[in-house]
Backbone of each chain as ProteinMPNN parsed JSONL, in Angstrom:
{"seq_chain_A": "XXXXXXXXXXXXXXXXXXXXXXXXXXXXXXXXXXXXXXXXXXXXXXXXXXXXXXXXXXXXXXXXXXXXXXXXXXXXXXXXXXXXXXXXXXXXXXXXXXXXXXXXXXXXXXXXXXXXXXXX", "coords_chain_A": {"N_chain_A": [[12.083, -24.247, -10.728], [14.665, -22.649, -9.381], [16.692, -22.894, -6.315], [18.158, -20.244, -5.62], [15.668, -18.597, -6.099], [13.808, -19.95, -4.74], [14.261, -18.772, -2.025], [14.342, -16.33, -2.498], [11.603, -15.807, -2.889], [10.509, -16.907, -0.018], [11.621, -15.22, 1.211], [10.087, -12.774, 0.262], [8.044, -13.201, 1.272], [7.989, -13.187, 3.807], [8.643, -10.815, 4.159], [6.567, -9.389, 3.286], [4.56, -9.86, 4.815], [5.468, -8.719, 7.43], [5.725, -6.053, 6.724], [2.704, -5.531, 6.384], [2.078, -6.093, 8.953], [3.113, -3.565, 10.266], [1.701, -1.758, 9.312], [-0.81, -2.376, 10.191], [-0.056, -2.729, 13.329], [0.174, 0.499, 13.573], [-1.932, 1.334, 13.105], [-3.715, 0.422, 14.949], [-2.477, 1.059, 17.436], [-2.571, 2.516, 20.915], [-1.075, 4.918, 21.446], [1.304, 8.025, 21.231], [3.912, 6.673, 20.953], [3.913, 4.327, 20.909], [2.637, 3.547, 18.909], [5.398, 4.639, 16.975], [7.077, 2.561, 18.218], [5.899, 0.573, 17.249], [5.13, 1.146, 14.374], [7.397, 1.374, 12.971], [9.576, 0.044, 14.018], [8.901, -2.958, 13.25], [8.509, -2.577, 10.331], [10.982, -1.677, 9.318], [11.952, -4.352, 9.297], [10.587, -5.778, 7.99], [10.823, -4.321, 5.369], [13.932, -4.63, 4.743], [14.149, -7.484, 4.967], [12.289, -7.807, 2.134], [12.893, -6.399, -0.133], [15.897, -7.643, 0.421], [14.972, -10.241, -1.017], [14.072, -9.031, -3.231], [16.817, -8.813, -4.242], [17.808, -11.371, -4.229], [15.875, -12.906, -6.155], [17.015, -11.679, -8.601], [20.258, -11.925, -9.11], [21.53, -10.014, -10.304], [21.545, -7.328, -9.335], [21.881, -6.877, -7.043], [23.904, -5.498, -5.451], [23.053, -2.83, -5.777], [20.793, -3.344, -4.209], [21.81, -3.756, -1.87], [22.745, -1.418, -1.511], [20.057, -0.351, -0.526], [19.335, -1.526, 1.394], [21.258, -1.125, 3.417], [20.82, 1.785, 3.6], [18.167, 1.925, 4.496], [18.814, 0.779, 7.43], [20.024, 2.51, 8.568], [18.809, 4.375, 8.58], [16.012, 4.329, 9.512], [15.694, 4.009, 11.733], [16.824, 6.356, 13.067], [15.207, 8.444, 12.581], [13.142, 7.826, 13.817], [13.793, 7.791, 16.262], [14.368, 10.254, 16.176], [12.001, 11.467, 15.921], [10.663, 10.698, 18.052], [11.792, 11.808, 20.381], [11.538, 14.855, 19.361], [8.535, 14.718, 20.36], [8.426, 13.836, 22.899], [9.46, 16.284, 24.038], [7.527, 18.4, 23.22], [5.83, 18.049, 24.965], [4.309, 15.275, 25.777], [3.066, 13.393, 27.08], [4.305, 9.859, 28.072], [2.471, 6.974, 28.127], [1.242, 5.392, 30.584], [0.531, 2.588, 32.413], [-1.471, 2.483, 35.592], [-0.783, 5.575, 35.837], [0.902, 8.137, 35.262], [4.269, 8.428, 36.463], [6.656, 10.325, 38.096], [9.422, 9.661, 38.962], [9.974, 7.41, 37.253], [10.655, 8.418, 34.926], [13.457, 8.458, 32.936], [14.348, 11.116, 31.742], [14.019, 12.788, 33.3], [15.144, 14.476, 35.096], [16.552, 16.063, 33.644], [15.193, 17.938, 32.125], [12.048, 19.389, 32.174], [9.078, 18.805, 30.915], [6.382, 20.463, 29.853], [2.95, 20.307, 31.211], [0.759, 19.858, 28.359], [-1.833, 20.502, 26.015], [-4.157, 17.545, 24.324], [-4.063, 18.368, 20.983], [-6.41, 18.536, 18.666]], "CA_chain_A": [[12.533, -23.183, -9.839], [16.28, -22.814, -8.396], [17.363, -22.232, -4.969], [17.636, -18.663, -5.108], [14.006, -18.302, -6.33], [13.194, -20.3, -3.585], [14.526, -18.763, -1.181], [13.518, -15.196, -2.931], [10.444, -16.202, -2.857], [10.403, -17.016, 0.955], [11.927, -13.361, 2.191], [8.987, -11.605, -0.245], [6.478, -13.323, 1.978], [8.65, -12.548, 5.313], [8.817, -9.011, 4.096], [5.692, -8.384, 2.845], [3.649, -9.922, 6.296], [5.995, -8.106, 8.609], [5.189, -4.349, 6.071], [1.239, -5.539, 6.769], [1.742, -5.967, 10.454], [3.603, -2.49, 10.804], [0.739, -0.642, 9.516], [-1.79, -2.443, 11.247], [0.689, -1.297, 14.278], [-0.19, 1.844, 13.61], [-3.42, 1.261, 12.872], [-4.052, -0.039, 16.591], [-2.229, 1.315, 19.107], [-3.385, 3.858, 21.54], [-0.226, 6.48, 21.939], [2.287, 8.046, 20.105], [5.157, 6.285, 21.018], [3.612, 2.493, 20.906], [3.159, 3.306, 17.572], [6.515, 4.381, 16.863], [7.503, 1.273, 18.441], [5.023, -0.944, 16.484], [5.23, 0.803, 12.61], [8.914, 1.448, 12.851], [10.63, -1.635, 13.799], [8.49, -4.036, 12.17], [8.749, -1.962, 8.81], [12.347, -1.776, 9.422], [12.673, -5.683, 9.536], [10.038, -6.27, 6.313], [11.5, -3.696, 4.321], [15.21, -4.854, 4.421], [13.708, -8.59, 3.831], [11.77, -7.779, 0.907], [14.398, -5.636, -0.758], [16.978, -9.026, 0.189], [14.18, -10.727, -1.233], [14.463, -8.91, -4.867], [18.396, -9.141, -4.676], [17.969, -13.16, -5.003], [15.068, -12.874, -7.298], [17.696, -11.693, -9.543], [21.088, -11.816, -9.082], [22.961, -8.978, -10.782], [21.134, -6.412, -8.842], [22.11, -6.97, -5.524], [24.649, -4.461, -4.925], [22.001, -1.431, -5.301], [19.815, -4.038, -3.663], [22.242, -3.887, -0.515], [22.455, -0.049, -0.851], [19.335, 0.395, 0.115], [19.18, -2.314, 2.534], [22.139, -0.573, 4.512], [20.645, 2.644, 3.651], [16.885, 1.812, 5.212], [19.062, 0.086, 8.331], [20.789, 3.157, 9.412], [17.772, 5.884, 8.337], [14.581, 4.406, 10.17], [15.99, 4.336, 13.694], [17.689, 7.946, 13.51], [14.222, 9.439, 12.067], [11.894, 7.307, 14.883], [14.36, 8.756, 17.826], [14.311, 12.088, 16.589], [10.287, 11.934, 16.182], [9.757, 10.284, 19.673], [12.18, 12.805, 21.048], [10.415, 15.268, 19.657], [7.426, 14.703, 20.914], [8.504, 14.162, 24.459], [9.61, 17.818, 24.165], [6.443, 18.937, 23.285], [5.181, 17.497, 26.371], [3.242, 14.346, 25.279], [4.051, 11.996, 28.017], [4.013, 8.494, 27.751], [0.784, 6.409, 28.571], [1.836, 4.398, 31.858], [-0.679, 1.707, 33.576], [-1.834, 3.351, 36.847], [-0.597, 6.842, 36.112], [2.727, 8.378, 34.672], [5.009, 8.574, 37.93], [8.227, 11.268, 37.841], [10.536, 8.721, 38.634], [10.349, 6.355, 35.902], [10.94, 8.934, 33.479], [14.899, 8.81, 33.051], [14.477, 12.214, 31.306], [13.167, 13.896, 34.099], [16.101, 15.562, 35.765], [17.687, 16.812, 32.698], [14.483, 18.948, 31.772], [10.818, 19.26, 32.683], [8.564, 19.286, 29.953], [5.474, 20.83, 30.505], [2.16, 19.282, 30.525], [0.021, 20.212, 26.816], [-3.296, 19.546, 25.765], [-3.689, 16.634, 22.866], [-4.484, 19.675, 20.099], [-7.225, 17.555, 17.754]], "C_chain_A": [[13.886, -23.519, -9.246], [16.052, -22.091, -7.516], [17.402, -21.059, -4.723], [15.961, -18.065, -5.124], [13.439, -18.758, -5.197], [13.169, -19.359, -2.422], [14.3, -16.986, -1.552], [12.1, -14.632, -2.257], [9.898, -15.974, -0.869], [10.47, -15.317, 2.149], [10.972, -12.563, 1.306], [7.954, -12.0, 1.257], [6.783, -12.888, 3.569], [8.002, -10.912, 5.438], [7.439, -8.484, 3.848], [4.286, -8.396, 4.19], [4.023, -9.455, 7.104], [5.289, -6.237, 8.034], [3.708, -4.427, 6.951], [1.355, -5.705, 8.475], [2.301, -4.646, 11.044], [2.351, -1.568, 10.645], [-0.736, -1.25, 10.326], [-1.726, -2.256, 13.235], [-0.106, -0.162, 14.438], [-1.368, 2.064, 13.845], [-4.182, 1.709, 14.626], [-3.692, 0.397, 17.695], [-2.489, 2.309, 19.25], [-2.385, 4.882, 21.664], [0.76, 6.372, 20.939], [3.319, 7.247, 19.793], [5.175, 4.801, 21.128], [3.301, 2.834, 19.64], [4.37, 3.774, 16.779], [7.046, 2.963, 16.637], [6.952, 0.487, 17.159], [5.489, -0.388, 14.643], [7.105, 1.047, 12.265], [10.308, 0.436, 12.803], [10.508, -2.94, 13.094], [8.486, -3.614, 10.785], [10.539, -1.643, 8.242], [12.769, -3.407, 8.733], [11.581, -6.463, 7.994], [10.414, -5.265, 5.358], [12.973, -4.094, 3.88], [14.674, -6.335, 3.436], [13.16, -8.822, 2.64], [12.456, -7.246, 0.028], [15.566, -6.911, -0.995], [15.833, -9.371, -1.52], [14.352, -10.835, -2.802], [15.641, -9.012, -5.146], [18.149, -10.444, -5.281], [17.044, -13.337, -5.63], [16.099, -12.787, -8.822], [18.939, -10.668, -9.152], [22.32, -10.768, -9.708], [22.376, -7.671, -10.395], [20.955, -6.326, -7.618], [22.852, -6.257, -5.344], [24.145, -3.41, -4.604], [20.738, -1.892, -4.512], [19.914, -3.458, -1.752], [22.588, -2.355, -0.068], [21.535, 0.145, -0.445], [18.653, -0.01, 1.192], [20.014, -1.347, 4.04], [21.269, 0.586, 4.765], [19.149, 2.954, 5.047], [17.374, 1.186, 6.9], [19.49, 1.293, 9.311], [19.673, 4.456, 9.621], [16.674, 5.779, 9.119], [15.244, 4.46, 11.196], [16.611, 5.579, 14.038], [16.327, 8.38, 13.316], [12.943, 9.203, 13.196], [12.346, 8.221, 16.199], [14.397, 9.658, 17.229], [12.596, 12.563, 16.883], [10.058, 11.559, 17.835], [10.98, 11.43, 20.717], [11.451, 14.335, 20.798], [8.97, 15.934, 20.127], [7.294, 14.65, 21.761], [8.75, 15.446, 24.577], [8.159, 18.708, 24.034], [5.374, 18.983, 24.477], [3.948, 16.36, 26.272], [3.922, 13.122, 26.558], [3.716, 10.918, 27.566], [2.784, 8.057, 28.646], [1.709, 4.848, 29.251], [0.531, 3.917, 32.363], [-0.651, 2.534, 34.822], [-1.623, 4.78, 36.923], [0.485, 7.257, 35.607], [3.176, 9.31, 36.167], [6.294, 9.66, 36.876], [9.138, 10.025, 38.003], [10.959, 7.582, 37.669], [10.686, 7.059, 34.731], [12.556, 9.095, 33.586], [15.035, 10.5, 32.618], [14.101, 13.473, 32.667], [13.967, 15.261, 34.435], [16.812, 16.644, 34.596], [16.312, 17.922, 32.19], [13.227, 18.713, 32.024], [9.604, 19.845, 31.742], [6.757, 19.287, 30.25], [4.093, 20.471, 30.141], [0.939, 20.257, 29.471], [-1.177, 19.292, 26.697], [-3.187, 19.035, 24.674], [-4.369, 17.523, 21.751], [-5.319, 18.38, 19.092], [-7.234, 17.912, 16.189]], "O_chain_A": [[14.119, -24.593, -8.69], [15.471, -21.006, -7.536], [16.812, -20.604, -3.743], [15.347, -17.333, -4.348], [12.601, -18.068, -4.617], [12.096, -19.154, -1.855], [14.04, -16.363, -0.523], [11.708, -13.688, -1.571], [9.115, -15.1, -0.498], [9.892, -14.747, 3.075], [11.024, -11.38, 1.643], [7.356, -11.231, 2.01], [5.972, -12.376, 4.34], [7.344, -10.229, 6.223], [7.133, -7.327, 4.133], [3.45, -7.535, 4.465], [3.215, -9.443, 8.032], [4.623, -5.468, 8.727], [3.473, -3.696, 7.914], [0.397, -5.272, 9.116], [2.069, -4.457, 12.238], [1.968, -0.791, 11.52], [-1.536, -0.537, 10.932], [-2.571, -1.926, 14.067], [-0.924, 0.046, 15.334], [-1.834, 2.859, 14.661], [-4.77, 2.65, 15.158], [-4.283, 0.267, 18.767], [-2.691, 3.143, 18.368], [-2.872, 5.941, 22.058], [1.094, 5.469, 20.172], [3.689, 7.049, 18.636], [6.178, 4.131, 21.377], [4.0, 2.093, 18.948], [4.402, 3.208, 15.686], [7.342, 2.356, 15.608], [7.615, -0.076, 16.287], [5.994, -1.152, 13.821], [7.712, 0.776, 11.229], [11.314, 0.197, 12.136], [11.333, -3.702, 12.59], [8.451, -4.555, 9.993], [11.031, -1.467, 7.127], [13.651, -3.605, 7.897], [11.884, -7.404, 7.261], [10.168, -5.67, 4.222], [13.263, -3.907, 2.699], [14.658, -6.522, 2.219], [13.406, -9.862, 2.028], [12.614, -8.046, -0.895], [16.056, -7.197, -2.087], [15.944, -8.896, -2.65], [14.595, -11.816, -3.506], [15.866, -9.315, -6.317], [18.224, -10.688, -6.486], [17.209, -14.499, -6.003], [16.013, -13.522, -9.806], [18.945, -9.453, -8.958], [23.546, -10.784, -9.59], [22.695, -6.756, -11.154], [19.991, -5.77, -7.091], [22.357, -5.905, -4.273], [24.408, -2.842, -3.544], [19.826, -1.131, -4.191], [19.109, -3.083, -0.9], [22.71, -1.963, 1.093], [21.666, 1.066, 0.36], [17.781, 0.578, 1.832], [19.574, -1.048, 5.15], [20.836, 0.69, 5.913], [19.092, 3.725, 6.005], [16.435, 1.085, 7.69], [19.385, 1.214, 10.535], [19.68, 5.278, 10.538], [16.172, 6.822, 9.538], [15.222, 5.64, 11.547], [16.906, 5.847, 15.203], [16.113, 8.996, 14.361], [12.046, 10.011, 13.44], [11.689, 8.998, 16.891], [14.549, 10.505, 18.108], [12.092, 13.438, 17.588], [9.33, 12.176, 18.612], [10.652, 11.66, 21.881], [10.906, 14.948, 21.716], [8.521, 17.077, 20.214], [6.265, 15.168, 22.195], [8.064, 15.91, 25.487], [7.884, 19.619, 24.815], [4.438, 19.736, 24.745], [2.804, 16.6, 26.658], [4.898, 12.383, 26.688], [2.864, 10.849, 26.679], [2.286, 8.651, 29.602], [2.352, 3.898, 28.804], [-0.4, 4.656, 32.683], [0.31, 3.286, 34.988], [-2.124, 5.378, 37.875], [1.258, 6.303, 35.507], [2.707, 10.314, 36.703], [6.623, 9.72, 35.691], [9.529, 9.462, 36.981], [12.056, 7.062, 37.462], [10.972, 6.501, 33.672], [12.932, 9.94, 34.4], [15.89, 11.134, 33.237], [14.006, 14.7, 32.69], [13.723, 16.451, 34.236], [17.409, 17.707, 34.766], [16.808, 18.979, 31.8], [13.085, 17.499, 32.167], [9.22, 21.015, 31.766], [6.078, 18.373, 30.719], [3.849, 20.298, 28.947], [0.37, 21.25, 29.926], [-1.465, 18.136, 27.005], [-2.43, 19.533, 23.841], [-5.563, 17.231, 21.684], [-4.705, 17.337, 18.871], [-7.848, 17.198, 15.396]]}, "seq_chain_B": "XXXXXXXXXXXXXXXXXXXXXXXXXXXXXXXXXXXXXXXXXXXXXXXXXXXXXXXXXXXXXXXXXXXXXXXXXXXXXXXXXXXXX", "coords_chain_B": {"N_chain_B": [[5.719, -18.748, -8.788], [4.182, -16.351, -9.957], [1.838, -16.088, -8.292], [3.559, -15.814, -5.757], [3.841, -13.021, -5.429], [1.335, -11.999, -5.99], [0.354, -12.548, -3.464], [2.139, -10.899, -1.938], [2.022, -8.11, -2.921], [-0.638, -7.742, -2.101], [-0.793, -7.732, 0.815], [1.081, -5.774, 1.494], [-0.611, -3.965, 0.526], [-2.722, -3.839, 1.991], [-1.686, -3.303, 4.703], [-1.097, -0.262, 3.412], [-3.328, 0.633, 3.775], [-3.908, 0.454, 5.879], [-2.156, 2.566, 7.334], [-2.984, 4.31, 6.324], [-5.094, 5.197, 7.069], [-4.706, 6.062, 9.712], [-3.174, 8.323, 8.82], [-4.866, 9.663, 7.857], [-6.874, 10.401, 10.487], [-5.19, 11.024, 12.727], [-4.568, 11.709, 15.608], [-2.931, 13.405, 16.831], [0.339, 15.305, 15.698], [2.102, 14.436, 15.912], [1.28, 11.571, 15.214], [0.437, 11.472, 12.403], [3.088, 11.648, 11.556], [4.574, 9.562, 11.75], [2.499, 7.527, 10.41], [3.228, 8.689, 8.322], [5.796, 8.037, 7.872], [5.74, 5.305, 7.297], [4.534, 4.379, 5.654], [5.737, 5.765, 3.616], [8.492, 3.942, 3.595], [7.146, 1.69, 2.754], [6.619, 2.428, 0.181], [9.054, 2.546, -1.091], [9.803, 0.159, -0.898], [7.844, -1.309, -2.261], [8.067, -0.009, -4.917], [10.683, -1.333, -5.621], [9.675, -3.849, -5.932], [8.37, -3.25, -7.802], [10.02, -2.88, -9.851], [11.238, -5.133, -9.845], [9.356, -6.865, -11.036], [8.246, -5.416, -13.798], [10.978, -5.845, -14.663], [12.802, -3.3, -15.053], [15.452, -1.544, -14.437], [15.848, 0.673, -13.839], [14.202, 1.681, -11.692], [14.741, 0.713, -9.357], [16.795, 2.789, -8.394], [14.782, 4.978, -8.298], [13.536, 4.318, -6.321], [15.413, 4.021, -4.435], [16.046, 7.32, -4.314], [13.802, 8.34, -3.589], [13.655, 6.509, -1.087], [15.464, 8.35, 0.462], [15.0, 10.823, 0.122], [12.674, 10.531, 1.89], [13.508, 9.775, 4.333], [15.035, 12.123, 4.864], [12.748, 14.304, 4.819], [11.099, 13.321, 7.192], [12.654, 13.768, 9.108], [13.174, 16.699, 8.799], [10.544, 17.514, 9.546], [10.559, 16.789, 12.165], [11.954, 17.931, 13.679], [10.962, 20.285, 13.358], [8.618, 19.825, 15.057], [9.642, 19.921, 17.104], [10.767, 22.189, 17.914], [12.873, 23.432, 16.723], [13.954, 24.244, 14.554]], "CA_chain_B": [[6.314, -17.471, -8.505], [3.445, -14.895, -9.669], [1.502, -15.981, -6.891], [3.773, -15.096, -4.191], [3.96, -11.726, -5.751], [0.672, -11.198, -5.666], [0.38, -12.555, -2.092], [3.281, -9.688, -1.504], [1.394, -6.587, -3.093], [-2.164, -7.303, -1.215], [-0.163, -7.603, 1.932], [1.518, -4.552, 1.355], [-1.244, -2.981, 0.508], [-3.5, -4.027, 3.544], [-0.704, -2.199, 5.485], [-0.87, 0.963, 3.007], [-4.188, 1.318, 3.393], [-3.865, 1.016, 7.756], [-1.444, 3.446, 7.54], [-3.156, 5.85, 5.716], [-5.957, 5.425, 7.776], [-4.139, 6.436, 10.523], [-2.494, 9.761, 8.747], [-6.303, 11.068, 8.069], [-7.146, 10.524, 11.521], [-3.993, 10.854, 13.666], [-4.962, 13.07, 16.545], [-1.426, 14.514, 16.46], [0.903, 15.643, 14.178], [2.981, 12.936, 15.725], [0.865, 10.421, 14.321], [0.714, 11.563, 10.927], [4.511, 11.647, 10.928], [4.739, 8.106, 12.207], [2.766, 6.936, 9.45], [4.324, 8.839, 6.808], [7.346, 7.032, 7.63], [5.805, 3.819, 7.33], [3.934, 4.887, 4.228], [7.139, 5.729, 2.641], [9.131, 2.419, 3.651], [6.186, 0.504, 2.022], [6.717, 2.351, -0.834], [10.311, 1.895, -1.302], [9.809, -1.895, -0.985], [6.998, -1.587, -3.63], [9.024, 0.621, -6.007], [11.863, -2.093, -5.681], [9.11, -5.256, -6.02], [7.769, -3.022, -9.047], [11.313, -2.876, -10.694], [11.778, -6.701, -10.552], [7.79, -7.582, -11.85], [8.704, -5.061, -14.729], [11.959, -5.769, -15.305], [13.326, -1.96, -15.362], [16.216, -1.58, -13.283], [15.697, 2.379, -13.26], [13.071, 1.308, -11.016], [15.696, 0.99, -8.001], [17.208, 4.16, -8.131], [13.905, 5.88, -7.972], [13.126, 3.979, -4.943], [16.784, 4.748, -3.36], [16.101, 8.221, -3.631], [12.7, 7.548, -2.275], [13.976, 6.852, 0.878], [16.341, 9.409, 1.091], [13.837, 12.141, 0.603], [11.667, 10.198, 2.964], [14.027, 10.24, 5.491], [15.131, 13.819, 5.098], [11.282, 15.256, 5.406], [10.514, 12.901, 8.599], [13.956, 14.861, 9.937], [12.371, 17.932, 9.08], [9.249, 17.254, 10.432], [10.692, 16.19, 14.005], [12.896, 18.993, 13.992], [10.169, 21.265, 13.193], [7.665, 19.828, 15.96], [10.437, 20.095, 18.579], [10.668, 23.634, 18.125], [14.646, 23.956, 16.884], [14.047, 24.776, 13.535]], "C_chain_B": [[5.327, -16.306, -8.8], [2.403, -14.785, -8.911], [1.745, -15.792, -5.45], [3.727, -13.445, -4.516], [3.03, -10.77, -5.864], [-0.167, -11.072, -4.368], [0.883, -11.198, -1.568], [2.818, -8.37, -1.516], [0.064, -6.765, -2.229], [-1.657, -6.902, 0.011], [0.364, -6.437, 2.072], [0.342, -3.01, 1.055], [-2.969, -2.336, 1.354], [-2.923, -2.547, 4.332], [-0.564, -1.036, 4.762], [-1.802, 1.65, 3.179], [-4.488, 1.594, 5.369], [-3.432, 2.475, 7.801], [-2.005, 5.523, 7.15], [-4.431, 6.099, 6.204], [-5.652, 6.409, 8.941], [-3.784, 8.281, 10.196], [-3.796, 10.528, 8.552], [-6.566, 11.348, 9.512], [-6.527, 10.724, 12.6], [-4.543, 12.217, 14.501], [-3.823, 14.196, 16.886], [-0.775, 14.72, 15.494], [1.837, 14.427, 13.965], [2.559, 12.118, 14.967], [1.245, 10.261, 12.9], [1.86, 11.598, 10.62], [5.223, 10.48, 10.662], [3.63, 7.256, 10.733], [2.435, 7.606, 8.054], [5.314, 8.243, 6.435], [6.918, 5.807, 7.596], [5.211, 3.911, 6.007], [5.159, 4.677, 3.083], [8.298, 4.513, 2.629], [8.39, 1.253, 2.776], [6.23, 1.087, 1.303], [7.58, 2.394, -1.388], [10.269, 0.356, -1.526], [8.913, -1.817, -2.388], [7.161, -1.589, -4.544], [9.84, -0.449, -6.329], [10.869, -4.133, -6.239], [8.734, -4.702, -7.565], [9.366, -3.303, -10.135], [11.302, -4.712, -10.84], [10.631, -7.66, -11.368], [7.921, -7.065, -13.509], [9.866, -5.015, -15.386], [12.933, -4.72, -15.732], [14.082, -2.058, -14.154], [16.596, 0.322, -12.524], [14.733, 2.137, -11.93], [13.666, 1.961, -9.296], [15.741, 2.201, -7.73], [16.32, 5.189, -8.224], [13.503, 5.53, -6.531], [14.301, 4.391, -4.216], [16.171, 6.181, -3.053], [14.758, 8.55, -2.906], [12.716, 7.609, -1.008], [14.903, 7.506, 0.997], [15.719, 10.694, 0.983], [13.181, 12.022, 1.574], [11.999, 10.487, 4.434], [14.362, 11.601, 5.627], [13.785, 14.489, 5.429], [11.134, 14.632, 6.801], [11.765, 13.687, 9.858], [13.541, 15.964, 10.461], [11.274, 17.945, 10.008], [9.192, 17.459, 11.851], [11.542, 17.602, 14.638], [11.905, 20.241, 14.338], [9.231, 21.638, 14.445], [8.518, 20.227, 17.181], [10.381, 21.483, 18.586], [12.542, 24.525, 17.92], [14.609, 24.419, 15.786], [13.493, 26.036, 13.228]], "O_chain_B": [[5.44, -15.298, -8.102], [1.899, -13.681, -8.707], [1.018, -15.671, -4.463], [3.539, -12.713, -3.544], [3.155, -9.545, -5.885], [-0.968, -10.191, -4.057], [0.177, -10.468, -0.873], [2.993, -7.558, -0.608], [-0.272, -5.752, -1.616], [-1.975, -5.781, 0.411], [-0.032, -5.928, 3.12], [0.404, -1.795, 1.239], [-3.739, -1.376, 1.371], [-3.363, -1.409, 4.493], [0.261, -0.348, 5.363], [-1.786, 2.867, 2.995], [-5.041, 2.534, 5.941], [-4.137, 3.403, 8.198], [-1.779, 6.714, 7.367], [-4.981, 7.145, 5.858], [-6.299, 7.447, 9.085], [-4.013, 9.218, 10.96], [-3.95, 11.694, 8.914], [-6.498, 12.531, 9.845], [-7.206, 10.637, 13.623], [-4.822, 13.347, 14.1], [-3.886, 15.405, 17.113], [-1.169, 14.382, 14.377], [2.225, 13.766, 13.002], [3.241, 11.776, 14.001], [1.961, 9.435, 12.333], [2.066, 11.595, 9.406], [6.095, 10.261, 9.821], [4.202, 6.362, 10.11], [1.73, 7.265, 7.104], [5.745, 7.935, 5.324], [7.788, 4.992, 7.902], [5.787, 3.168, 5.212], [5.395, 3.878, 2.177], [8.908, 4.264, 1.589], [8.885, 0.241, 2.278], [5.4, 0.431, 0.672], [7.322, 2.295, -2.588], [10.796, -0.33, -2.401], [9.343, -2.254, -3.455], [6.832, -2.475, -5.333], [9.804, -0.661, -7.541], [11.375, -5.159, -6.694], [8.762, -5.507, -8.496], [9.377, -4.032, -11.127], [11.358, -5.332, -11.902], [10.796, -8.687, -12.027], [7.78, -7.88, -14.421], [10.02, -4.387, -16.433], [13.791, -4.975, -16.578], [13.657, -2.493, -13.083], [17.128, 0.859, -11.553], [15.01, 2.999, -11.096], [13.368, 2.88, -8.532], [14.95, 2.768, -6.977], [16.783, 6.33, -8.249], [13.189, 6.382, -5.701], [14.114, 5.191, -3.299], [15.798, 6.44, -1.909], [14.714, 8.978, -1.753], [12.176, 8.292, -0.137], [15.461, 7.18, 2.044], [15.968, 11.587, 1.793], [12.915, 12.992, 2.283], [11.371, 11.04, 5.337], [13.911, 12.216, 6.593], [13.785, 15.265, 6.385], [11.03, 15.471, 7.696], [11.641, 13.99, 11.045], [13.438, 16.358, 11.623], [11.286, 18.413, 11.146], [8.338, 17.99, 12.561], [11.63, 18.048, 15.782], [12.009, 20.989, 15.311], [8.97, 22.754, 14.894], [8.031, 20.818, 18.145], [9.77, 21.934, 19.556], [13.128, 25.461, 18.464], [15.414, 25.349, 15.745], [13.648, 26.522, 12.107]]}, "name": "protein", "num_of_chains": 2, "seq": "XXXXXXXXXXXXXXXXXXXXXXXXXXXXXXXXXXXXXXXXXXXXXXXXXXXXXXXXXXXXXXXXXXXXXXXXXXXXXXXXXXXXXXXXXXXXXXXXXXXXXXXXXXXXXXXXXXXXXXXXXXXXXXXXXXXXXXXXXXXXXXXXXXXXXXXXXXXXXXXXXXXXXXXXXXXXXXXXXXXXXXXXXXXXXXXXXXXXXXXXXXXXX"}
């Protein structure tokens, strides 16, 4: 085995235990927007690595490797903030310990979104 | 080496099968949108692990556009639930 294989090798297993912890993310958490958080960023950060991963597996396919590295870098975080925006519009508030207070919501003043039942 | 690879696909497919747990049961629409998009990231990576196990380099460029459909519907989607489209 050479050095790149090695080290191939190493960002599959990065990438492919960070993919399995995004959907068990999902899996688990209780509100919309903690899973956001949870399958979005960690699928963000094992998808680029596993993608590296096959670049240095083999070396003359890293350029369309790194398109879609850039591509997946700039696309999941525009598509998470437009869903968790959204969904605050719809009126899904966030799930706060003791209660969801008006003042912690920075959004508040700029519009008042009205409270909705969770439709099943 | 074809034991990390098949370390790589169970793992991946642990997390395909959370996810899709999740989109039957998602009590919102949010949910199910949230993991569509994780659905579809894990199968971009897969597409791209399948191209280098088989050796086809078409492989890629089905997964590129992959995620560029993927991302365009979860657009739609968000756009849709907000109420602008």
């Amino acid at each position: 085995m050479s050095i790149m294989e090695i080290i191939g090798g190493i960002l599959l297993l990065i990438g492919s235990i960070f993919l399995f912890l995004g959907g068990l993310g999902i899996f688990r958490m209780p509100d919309v927007y903690n899973r956001l958080q949870a399958g979005t960023k960690a699928t963000t950060l094992g998808g680029m690595s596993l993608i590296l991963g096959v670049g240095f597996l083999e070396p003359s396919w890293i350029f369309k490797t790194l398109i879609i590295i850039i591509f997946i870098a700039y696309s999941n975080p525009i598509s998470s903030h437009a869903l968790a925006r959204a969904m605050y519009r719809r009126g899904h508030l966030p799930l706060i310990k003791g209660g969801y207070k008006k003042e912690m919501d920075a959004y508040s003043e700029v519009e008042q979104p009205q409270k909705e039942e969770v439709k099943s | 080496m074809t034991y990390i690879i098949y370390i790589a696909f169970i793992f991946m497919a642990l997390g395909l099968v959370f996810a899709a747990i999740r989109f039957v049961k998602g009590p919102t629409a949010g949910d199910r949108t949230v993991a569509l998009d994780t659905i579809t990231t894990i199968g971009v990576s897969g597409l791209t692990l399948l191209a280098y196990v088989f050796q086809r380099f078409i492989y890629v460029d089905v997964a590129l556009v992959y995620a560029v459909l993927g991302f365009i519907g979860v657009i739609v989607i968000a756009r849709y639930l907000e109420g602008a489209l």
